[in-house]
mmCIF file of the C-alpha atoms, coordinates in Angstrom:
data_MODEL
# 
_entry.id   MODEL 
# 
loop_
_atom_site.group_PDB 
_atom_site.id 
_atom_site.type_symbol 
_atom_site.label_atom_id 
_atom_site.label_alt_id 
_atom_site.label_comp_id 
_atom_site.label_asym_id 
_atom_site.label_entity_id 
_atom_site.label_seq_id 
_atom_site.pdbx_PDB_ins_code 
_atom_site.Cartn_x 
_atom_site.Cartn_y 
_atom_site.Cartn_z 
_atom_site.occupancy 
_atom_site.B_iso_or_equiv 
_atom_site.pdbx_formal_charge 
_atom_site.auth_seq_id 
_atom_site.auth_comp_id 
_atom_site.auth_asym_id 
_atom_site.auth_atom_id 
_atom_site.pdbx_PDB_model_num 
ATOM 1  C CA . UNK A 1 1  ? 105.929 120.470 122.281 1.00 0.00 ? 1  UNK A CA 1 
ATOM 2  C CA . UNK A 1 2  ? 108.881 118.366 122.105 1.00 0.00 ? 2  UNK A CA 1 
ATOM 3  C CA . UNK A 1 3  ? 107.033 115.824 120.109 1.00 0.00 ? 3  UNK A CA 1 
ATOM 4  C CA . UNK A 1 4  ? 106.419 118.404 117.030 1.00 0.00 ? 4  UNK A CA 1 
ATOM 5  C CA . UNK A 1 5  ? 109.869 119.777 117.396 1.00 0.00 ? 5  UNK A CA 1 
ATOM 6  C CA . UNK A 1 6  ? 111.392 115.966 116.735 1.00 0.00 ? 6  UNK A CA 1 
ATOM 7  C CA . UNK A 1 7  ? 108.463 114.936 114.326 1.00 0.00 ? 7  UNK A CA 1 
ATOM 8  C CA . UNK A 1 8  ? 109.292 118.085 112.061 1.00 0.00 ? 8  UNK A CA 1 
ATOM 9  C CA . UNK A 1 9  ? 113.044 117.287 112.147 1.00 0.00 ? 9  UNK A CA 1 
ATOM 10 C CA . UNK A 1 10 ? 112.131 113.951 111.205 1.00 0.00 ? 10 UNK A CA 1 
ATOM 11 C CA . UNK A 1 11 ? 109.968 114.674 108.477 1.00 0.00 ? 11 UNK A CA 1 
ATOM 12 C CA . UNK A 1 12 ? 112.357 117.159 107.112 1.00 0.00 ? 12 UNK A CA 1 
ATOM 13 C CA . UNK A 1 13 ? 114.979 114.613 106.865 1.00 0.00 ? 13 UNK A CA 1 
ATOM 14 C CA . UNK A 1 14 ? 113.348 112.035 105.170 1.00 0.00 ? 14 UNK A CA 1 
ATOM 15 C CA . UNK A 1 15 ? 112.216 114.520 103.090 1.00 0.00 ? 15 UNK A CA 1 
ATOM 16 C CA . UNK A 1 16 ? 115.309 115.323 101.915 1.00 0.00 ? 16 UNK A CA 1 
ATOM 17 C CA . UNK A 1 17 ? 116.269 111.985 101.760 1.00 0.00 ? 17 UNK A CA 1 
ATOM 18 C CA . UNK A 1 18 ? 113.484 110.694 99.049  1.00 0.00 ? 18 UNK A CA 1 
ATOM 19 C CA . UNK A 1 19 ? 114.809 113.658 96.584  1.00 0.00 ? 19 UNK A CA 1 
ATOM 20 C CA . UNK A 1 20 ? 118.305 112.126 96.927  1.00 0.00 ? 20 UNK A CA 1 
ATOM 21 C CA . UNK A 1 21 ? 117.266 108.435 96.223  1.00 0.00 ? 21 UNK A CA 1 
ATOM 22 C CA . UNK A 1 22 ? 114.797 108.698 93.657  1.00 0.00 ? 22 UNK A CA 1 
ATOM 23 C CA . UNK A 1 23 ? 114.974 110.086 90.074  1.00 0.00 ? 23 UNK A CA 1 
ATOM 24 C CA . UNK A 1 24 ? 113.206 113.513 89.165  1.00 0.00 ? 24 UNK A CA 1 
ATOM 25 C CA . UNK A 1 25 ? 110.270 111.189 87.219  1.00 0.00 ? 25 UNK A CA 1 
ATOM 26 C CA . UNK A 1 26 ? 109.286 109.534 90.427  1.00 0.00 ? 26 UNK A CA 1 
ATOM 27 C CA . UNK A 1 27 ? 110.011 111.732 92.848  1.00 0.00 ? 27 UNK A CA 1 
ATOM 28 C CA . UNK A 1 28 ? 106.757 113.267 92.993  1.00 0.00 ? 28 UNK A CA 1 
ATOM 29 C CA . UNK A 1 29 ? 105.332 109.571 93.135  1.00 0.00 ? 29 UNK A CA 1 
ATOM 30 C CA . UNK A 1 30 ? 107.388 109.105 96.382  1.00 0.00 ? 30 UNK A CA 1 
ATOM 31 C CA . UNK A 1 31 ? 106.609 111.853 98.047  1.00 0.00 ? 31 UNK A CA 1 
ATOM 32 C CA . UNK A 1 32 ? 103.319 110.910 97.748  1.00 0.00 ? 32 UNK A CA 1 
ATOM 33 C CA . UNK A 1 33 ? 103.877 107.484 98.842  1.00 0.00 ? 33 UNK A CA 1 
ATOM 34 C CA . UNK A 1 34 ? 105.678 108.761 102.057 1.00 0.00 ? 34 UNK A CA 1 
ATOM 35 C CA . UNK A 1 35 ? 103.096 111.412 102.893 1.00 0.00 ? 35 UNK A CA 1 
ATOM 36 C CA . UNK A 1 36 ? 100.781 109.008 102.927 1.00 0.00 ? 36 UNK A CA 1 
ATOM 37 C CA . UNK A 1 37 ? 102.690 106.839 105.024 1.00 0.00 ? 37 UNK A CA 1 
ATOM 38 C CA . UNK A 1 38 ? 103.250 109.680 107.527 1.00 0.00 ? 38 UNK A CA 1 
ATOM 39 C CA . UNK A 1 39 ? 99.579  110.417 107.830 1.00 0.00 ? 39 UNK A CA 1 
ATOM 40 C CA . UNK A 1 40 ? 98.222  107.319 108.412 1.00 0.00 ? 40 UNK A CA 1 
ATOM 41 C CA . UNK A 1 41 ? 100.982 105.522 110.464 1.00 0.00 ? 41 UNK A CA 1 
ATOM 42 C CA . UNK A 1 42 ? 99.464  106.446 113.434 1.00 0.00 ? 42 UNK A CA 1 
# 
């Protein structure tokens, strides 16, 4: 249970951090990027 709590906090994060550093005409391009880096990093 721990482990979602701290992946979900994570996630949310770096989340937040891609729509800071990246303009709105890539942004959706990066959050693809990094959910597919999240999914398959395992």
């Amino acid at each position: 249970m721990l482990w979602g709590i701290i992946m979900s906090i994570h996630e949310t994060i770096l989340t937040a951090a891609i729509a800071d550093i990246t303009t709105k005409d890539i942004r959706g391009r990066a959050y693809g990027i990094f959910t597919l880096y999240m999914e398959y990093q395992c």
